[in-house]
C-alpha positions in Angstrom: -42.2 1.7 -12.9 -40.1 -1.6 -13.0 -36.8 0.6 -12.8 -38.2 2.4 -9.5 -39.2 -1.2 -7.7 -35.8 -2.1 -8.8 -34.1 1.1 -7.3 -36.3 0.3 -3.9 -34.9 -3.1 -3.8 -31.4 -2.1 -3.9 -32.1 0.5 -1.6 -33.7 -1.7 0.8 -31.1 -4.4 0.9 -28.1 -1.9 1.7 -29.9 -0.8 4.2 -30.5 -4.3 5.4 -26.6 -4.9 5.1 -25.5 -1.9 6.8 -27.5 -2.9 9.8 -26.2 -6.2 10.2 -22.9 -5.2 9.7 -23.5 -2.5 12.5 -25.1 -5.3 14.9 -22.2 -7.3 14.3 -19.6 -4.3 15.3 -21.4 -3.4 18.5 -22.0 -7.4 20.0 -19.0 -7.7 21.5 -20.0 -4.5 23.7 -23.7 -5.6 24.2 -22.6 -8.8 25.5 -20.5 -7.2 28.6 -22.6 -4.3 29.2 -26.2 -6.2 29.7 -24.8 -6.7 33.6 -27.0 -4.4 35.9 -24.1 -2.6 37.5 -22.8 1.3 36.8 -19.3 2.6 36.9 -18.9 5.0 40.1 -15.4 6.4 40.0 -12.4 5.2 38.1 -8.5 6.4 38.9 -6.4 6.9 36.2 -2.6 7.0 36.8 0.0 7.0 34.5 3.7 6.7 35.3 7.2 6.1 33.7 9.5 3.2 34.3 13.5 4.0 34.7 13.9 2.7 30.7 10.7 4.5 29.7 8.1 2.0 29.6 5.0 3.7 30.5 2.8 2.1 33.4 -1.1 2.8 33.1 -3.0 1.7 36.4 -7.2 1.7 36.2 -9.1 1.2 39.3 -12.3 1.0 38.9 -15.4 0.9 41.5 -18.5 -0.8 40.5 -21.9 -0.4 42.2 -24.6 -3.0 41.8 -24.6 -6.7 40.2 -21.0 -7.1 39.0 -20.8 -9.0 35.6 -19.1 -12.3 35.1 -16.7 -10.0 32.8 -15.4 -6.5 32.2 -13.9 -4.6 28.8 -11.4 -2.2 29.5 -9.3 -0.7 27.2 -7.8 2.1 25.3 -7.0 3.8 21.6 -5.9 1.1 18.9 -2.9 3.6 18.2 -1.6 1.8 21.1 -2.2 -1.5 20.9 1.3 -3.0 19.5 2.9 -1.1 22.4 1.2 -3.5 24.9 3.6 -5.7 26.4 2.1 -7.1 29.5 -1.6 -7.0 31.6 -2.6 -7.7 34.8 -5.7 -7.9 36.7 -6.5 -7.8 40.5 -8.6 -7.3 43.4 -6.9 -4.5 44.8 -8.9 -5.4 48.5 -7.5 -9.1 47.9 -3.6 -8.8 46.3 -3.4 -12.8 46.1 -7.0 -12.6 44.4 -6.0 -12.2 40.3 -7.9 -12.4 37.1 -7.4 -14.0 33.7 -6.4 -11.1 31.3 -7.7 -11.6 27.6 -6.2 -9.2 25.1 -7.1 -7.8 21.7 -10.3 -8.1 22.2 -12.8 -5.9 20.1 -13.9 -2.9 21.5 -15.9 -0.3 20.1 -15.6 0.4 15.9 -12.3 -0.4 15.7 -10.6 2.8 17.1 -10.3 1.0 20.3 -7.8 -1.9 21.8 -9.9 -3.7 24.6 -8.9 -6.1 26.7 -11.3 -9.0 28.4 -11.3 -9.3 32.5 -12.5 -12.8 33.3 -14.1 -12.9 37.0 -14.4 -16.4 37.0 -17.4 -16.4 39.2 -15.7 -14.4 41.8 -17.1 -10.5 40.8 -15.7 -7.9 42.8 -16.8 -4.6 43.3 -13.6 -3.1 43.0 -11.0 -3.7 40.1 -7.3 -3.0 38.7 -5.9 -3.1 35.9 -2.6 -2.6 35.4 -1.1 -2.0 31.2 2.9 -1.1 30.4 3.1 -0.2 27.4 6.8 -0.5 25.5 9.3 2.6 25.4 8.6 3.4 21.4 5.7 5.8 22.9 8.2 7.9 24.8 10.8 10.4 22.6 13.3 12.8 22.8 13.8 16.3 21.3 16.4 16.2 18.7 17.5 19.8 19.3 17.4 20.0 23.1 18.4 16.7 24.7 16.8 17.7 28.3 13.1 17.8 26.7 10.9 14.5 26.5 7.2 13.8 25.0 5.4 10.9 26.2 2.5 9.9 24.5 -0.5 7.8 26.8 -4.6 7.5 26.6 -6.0 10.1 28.5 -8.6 7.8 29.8 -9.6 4.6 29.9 -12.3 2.9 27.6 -14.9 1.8 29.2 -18.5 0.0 28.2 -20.6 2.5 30.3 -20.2 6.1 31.6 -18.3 6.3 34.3 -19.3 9.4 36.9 -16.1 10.3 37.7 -12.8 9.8 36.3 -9.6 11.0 38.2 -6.3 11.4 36.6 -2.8 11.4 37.7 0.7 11.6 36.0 3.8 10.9 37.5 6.6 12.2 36.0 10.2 10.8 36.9 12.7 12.0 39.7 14.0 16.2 38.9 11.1 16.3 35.9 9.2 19.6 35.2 6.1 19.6 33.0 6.2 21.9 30.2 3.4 21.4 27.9 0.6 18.7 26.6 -3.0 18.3 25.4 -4.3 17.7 28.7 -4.8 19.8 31.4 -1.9 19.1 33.6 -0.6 16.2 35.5 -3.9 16.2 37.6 -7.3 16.6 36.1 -11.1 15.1 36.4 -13.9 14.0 34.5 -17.2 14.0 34.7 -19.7 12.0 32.8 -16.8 9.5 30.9 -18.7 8.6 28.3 -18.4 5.4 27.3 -16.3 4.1 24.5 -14.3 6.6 24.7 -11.6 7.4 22.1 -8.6 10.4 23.5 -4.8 9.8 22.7 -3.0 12.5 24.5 0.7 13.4 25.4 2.8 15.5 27.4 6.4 17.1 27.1 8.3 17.5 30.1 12.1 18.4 30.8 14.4 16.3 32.3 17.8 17.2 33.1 19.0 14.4 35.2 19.3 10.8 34.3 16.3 9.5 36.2 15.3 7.9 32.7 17.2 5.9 30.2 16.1 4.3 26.9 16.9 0.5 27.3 15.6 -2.6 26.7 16.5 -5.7 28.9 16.1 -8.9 26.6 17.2 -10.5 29.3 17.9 -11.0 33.3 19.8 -14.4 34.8 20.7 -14.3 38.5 22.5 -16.8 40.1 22.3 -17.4 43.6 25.5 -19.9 45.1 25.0 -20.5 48.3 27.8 -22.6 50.4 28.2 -25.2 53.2 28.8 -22.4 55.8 25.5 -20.5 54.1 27.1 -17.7 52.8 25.4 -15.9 49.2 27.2 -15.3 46.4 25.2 -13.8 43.9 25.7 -12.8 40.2 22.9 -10.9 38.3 23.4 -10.8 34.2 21.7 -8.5 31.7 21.8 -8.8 28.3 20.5 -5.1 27.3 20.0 -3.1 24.0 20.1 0.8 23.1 16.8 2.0 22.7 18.3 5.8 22.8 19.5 8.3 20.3 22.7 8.3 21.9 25.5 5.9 23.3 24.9 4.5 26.7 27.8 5.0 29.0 26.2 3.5 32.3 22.6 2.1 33.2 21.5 2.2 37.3 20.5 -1.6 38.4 19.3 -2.7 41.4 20.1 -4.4 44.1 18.7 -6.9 46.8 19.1 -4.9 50.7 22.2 -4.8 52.5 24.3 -6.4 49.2 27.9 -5.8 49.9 31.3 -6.8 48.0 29.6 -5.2 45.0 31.6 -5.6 41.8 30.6 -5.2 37.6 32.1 -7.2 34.8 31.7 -6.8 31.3 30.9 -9.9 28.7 34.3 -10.8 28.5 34.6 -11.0 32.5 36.9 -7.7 32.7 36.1 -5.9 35.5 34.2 -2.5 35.2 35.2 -0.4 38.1 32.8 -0.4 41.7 29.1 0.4 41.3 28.3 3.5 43.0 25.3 3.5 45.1 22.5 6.6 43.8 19.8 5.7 46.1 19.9 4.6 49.8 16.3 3.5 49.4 15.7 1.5 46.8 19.2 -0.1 47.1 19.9 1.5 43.4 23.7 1.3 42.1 25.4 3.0 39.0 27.1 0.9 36.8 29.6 2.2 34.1 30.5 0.6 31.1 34.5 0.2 30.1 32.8 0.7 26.1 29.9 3.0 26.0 27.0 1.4 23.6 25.9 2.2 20.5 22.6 3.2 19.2 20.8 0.2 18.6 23.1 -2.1 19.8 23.5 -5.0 22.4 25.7 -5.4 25.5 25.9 -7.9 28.3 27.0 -7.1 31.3 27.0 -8.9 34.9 27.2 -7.3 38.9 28.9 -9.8 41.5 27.8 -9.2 45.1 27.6 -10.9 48.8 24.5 -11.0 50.9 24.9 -11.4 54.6 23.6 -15.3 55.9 22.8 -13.1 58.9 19.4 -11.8 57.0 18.7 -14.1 54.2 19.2 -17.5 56.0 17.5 -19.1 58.9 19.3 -22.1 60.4 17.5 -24.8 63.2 20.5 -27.2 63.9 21.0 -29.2 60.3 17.9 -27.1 58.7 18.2 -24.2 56.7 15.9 -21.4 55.1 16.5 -19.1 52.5 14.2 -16.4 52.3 15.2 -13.8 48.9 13.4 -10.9 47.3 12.7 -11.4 43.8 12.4 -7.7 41.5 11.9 -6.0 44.9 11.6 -1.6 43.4 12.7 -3.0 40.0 11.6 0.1 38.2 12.6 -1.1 34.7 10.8 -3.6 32.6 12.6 -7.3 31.5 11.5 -9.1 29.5 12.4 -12.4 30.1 14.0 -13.6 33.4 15.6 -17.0 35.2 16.8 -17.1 38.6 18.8 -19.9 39.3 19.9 -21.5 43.2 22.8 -23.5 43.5 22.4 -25.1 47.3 25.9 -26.7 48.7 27.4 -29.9 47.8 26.1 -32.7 49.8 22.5 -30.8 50.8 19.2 -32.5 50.9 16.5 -29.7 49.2 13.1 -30.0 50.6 11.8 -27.5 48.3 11.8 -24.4 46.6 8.9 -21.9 46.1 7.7 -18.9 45.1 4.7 -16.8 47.3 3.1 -16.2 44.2 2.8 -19.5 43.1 5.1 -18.6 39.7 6.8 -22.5 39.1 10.0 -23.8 40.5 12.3 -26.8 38.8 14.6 -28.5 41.1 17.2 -30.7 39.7 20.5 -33.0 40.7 23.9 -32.9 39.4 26.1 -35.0 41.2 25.8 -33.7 44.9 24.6 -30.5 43.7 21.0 -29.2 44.0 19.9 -26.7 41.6 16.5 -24.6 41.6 15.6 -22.7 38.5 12.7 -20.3 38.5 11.5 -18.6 34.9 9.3 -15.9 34.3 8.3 -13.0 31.7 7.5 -9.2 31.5 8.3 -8.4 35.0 9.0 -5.1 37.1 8.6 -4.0 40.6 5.1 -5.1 40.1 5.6 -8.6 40.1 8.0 -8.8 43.4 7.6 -11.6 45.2 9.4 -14.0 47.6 11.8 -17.2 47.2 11.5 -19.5 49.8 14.2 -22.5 49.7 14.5 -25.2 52.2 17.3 -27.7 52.4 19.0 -30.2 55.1 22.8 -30.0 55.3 25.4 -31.7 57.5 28.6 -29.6 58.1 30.8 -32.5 57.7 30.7 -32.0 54.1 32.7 -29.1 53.9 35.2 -31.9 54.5 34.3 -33.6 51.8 36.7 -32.0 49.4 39.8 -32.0 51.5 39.5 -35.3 52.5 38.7 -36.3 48.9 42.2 -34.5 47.6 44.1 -35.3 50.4 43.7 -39.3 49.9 44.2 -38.3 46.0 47.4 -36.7 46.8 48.3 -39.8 49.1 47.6 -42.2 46.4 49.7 -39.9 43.9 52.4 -39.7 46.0 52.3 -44.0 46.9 52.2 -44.2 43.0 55.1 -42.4 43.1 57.4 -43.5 45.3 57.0 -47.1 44.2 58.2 -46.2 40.6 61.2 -44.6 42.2 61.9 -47.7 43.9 61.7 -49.8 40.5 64.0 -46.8 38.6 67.7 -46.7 38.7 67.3 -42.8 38.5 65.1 -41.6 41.3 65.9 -38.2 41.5 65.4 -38.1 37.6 62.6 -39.6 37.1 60.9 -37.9 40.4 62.0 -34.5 38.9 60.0 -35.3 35.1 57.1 -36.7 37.3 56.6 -33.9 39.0 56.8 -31.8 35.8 54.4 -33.7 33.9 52.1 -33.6 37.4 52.7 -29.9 37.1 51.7 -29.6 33.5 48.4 -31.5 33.5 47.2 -29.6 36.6 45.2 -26.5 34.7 46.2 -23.0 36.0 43.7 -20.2 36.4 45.0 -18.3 33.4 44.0 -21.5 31.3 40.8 -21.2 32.9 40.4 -17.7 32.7 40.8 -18.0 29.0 38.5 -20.6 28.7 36.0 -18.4 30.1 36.9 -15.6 27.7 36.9 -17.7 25.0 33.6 -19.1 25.7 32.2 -15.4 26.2 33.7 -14.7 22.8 32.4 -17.5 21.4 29.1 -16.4 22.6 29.2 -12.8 21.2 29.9 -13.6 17.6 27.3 -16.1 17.5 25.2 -13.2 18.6 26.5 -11.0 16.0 25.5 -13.6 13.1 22.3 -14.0 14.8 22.0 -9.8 14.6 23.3 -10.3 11.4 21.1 -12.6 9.6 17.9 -10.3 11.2 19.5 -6.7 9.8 19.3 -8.6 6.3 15.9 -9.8 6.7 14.6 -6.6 7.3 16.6 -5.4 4.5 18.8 -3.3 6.6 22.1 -4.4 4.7 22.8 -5.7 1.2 23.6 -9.4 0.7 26.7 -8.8 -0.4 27.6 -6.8 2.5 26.2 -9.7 5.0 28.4 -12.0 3.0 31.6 -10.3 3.4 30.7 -10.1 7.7 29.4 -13.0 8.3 32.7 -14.9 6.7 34.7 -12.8 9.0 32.5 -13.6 12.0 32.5 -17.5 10.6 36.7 -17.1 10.5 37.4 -15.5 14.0 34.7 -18.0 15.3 36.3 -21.3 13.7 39.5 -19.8 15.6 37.8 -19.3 19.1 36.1 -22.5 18.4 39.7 -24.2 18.0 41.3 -22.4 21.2 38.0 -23.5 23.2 38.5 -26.8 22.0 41.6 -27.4 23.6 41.2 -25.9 26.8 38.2 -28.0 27.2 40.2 -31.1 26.6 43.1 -29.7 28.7 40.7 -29.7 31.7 38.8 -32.8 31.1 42.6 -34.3 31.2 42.6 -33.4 34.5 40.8 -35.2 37.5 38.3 -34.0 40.3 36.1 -31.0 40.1 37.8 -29.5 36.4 36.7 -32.7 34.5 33.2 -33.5 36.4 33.0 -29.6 35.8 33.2 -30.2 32.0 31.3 -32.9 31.4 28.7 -30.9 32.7 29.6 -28.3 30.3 29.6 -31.1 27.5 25.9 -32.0 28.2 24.6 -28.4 28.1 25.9 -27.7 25.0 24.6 -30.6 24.0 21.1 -29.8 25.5 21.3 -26.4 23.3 22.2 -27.7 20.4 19.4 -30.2 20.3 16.8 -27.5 21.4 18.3 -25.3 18.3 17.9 -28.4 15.8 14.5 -29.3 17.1 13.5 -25.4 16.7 14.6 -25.4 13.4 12.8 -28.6 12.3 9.5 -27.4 13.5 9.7 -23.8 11.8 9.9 -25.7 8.8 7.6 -28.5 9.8 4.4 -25.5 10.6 5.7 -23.3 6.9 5.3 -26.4 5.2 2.0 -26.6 7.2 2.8 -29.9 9.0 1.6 -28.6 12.6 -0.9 -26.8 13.9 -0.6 -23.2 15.2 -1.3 -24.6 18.8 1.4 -27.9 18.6 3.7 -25.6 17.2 3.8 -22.8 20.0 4.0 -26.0 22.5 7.5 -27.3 20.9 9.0 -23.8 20.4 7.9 -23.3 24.1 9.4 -26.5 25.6 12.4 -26.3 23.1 13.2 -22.6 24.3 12.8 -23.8 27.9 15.1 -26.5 27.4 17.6 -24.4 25.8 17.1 -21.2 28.3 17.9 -24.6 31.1 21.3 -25.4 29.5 22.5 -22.0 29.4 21.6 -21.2 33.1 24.1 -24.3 33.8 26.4 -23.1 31.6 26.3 -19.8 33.7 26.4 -21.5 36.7 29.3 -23.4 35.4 31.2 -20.2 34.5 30.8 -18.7 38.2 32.0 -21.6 39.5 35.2 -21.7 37.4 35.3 -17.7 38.1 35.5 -18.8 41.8 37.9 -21.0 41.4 40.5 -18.3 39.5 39.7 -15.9 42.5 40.4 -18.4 45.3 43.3 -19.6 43.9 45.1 -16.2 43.2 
C-alpha cells in the first residue's frame, strides 16, 4: 500500500513539472497573442539579391485592436542566416519600428523576432528579413542549376486567413523543381506557429547571380572649388562561390561618366562595361580572377556632372547624392566620406533618413563621414550637403606657390651675388631644388607601397584566423607568416623613406603627410586599445555591455583613420594624374 501512495506521488509531481515546464514554453506567445485583433491576409515574397542573399518581405493586415507588439518569425534552421530586420509602416515609409531578434517563438522549432509599436499600432505591417548567401547552392555536376532554400511561410501567433506567396527568381531564371507548389501559391487557414522549410531549384544560365560577399564599401566623394565630383567607390569583397571570380557587376550613381576600375595595387583594370541602362549597372573585370574563398579589393573612379548633383545661389552650394540607389547586393559595412573644397564654410551634412553624419576640419578642408551597416537597395536614401564657398580660393594655391617660387628665387639670387661662382653654384642649386621636389613615380610608389603594405597585413590577419579554426598546422602558419613578416619589414622600409622624402618637401606633399602620420597613429591606438579590452573582458574585467561600447568606439575610430587615409591616397592619385 505504502509502495502504491509512493508511485502516486511520483506520478503526480511529473505531471506537475511537465506542466510548468509547458506554461513556461508557451508564455512568450500568450503574452503577444492576448491582443483582441485577427490576422486578415498576409503577403509573402521571397527574392534573391545579385550575391544571393535571400530577401523575405511579410506584410501583414490586422483587423481589430492592434497589440502594443507583434511576433513574427520563421524555422530555427534559419536563424544564424539572419543578417539584418527591418520593420515599417508600409502606408507611412518614414514611420519604422524597433526590431527585437531571437526572440522565443513557439517550442523551439521557431526563430521569432519582436515588433515594438511603441504606442503607435498600425493596422498594416512589414517586415522585411535577408537572410546570408549560405542558404543558396549550386549543382556540382551542372553549373547552370541552383537550389535556394527559404520558409514557406511566415510564423505567426494566430491563424492568418489568407496567406499569398510569391517568388522572384533572378533575371533569365527558369524554375525547375521544389517542395512547393510553384513560384505562386495560397493559403488558407495559416495556422499559427507554423513550422515549413521549403526550397526550390531553378536554372540559371546567365550571370544575373554571383556568390560574393562585400565586407566592405568606402566611397569617397571630392568635390572642387568649381563644384565638380570626383568619386571613388572601394570594395573589399570575398569568394563565396565554388569557382574563381573573373568579374562582379557594381553600381553606379545616374549619369556617372569618365568611368574607370583599379585594382588594390592602383593598376588599372580595363573600362567598365555598362549591362543595364536602368539601374546604371556596370561590369567590372578583374586583371587576377579570385579564388575560392578568397579576398580582393578593388576600387571604380568616376565623374558626376555639377549640372545634376549641385545647386548653386551666388556663394551657396547644395549637394544633393543618392546613397545605395538599386543596390541589389548586400554590404555589410559601409562609410561614405565628402571632401568639400579648400577654403569652404560647411553648414551641414545630412541624411533623409536621419542615419548620423560627422563633420570634421583639417586645415581648410571640410570632411563629412557618414557610416552605416547591412545595407542594400532597401536602405537608399539621400545626402544632402550645404556649404558656402568664395571662388577666390581657387587662387589660393597659385598665389601661395607663386610668392614661394619668388621667395626661392630672391634666396637665390642673393647667394649668387655673395659666390664667386654664379653659374656653379646656380647650376648645383637647381639640382638639389630638383631633387627634393618628389616626382609622381615616387608618389605612385608610395601609394603601391602603402597598398602592399596593407595586403600582407591582411594576409596575417587571414592567416592567424585559418589557424584558429584549425585550417592549417602551426608549423605551416610559422613558415608564412615569417615570409609575410620579411616582405612586410621590406615594404615597411621602402614606405619609410618615401614618407620622409615627401615630408622633406614643402606645401601640400608635407601637410599631406602629416596628415597621413596622425591616421596611422589614430589606427594604431584604436588597435592597442582593442587589444587591451579583449583581454581586459577574458580576464572578466568589463562587463559584456562596457565592453561592446569600447570595441564600438575603438572600431569607429579606426574605420575614421582609414577613410582619411583613403582620402589621402585619392588625393595623391590626383596629383600623379594632373601632373602627367
Amino acid at each position: 500500500m505504502k509502495a502504491k501512495s509512493s508511485e502516486m506521488l511520483m506520478l503526480a509531481a511529473a505531471l506537475s513539472l511537465i506542466l510548468t515546464l509547458n506554461l513556461i514554453n508557451v508564455e512568450p506567445v500568450k503574452a503577444e497573442v492576448s491582443g483582441n485583433y485577427s490576422i486578415e491576409h498576409v503577403s509573402h515574397k521571397v527574392g534573391i539579391l545579385y550575391n544571393g542573399y535571400i530577401v523575405i518581405n511579410d506584410t501583414v493586415r490586422l483587423s481589430g485592436t492592434s497589440p502594443e507588439s507583434f511576433l513574427i518569425g520563421f524555422p530555427q534552421e534559419y536563424g544564424s542566416s539572419l543578417v539584418s530586420c527591418k520593420a515599417y509602416n508600409p502606408a507611412n515609409l518614414e514611420q519604422t519600428f524597433q526590431v527585437i531578434p531571437n526572440v522565443q517563438l513557439g517550442y523551439g522549432n521557431l526563430y521569432g523576432v519582436k515588433v515594438d509599436f511603441l504606442g503607435r499600432s498600425p493596422q498594416v505591417l512589414t517586415v522585411i528579413f535577408i537572410l546570408s548567401n549560405s542558404l543558396i547552392s549550386r549543382d556540382a555536376q551542372n553549373k547552370s542549376l541552383y537550389t535556394v532554400n527559404f520558409p514557406a511561410y511566415p510564423a505567426l501567433t494566430k491563424t492568418a486567413s489568407i496567406c499569398n506567396v510569391s517568388i522572384t527568381l533572378p533575371k533569365g531564371a527558369r524554375y525547375v523543381n521544389g517542395t512547393v507548389e510553384g513560384l505562386n501559391y495560397t493559403k488558407l487557414e495559416l495556422p499559427a506557429l507554423t513550422c515549413n522549410p521549403a526550397n526550390i531549384t531553378f536554372m540559371l544560365s546567365s550571370d544575373s547571380i554571383c556568390l560574393f560577399t562585400v565586407k566592405e564599401f568606402k566611397r569617397v566623394v571630392s568635390i572642387s572649388g568649381t563644384g565638380d565630383i570626383e568619386v571613388t567607390d572601394s570594395y573589399y569583397i570575398s569568394n563565396r562561390a565554388d569557382e574563381k571570380i573573373s568579374s562582379i557587376a557594381v553600381v553606379l550613381p545616374p549619369n556617372a561618366s569618365n568611368i574607370r576600375a583599379e585594382d588594390d595595387f592602383g593598376r588599372k583594370a580595363g573600362t567598365p562595361a555598362k549591362v543595364e541602362a536602368t539601374t546604371n549597372r556596370y561590369k567590372v573585370s578583374f586583371l587576377m580572377p579570385v579564388d575560392i574563398g578568397k579576398f580582393t579589393r578593388f576600387a571604380v573612379k568616376y565623374t558626376l556632372p555639377r549640372e545634376i548633383y549641385v545647386k548653386q545661389d551666388d556663394l551657396n552650394f547644395e549637394i544633393i547624392l543618392p546613397a545605395f540607389q538599386d543596390f541589389d547586393y548586400y554590404i555589410e559595412k559601409a562609410s561614405i566620406i565628402f571632401a568639400f573644397p579648400e577654403g569652404a564654410k560647411v553648414a551641414h551634412l545630412s541624411c533623409d533618413d536621419g542615419s548620423p553624419t560627422t563633420l570634421s576640419q583639417e586645415g581648410l578642408v571640410w570632411k563629412g563621414v557618414i557610416y552605416t551597416q547591412g545595407v542594400s537597395y532597401l536602405n537608399t536614401f539621400n545626402i544632402k550637403g550645404a556649404y558656402k564657398y568664395n571662388p577666390l580660393w581657387l587662387s589660393f594655391r597659385p598665389t601661395l606657390w607663386i610668392f614661394t617660387l619668388a621667395a626661392f628665387g630672391a634666396v637665390v639670387v642673393a647667394i649668387i651675388k655673395k659666390t664667386q661662382k654664379p653659374a656653379a653654384k646656380l647650376a648645383e642649386l637647381a639640382v638639389a631644388a630638383k631633387a627634393a621636389e618628389p616626382t609622381s613615380s615616387d608618389i605612385e610608389s608610395f601609394i603601391r607601397f602603402y597598398e602592399e603594405k596593407r595586403r600582407i597585413l591582411s594576409e596575417i590577419e587571414t592567416l592567424g584566423a585559418s589557424l584558429r579554426r584549425g585550417r592549417i598546422p602551426r608549423h605551416t602558419y610559422k613558415v608564412r607568416k615569417k615570409t609575410l613578416e620579411t616582405r612586410l619589414a621590406g615594404v615597411s622600409r621602402s614606405l619609410e623613406d618615401l614618407k620622409l622624402k615627401l615630408m622633406a618637401a614643402s606645401g601640400r606633399y608635407a601637410d599631406l603627410m602629416f596628415q597621413f602620420e596622425r591616421a596611422e597613429a589614430d589606427i594604431a591606438e584604436a588597435e592597442a586599445k582593442i587589444s587591451d579590452a579583449d583581454a581586459r573582458y577574458n580576464r572578466g574585467e568589463l562587463s559584456p555591455e562596457a565592453y561592446r561600447k569600447i570595441i564600438e568606439e575603438c572600431e569607429q575610430k579606426r574605420d575614421d583613420a582609414e577613410a582619411r587615409i583613403s582620402g589621402i591616397l585619392v588625393r595623391l592619385r590626383e596629383e600623379t594624374h594632373s601632373s602627367t
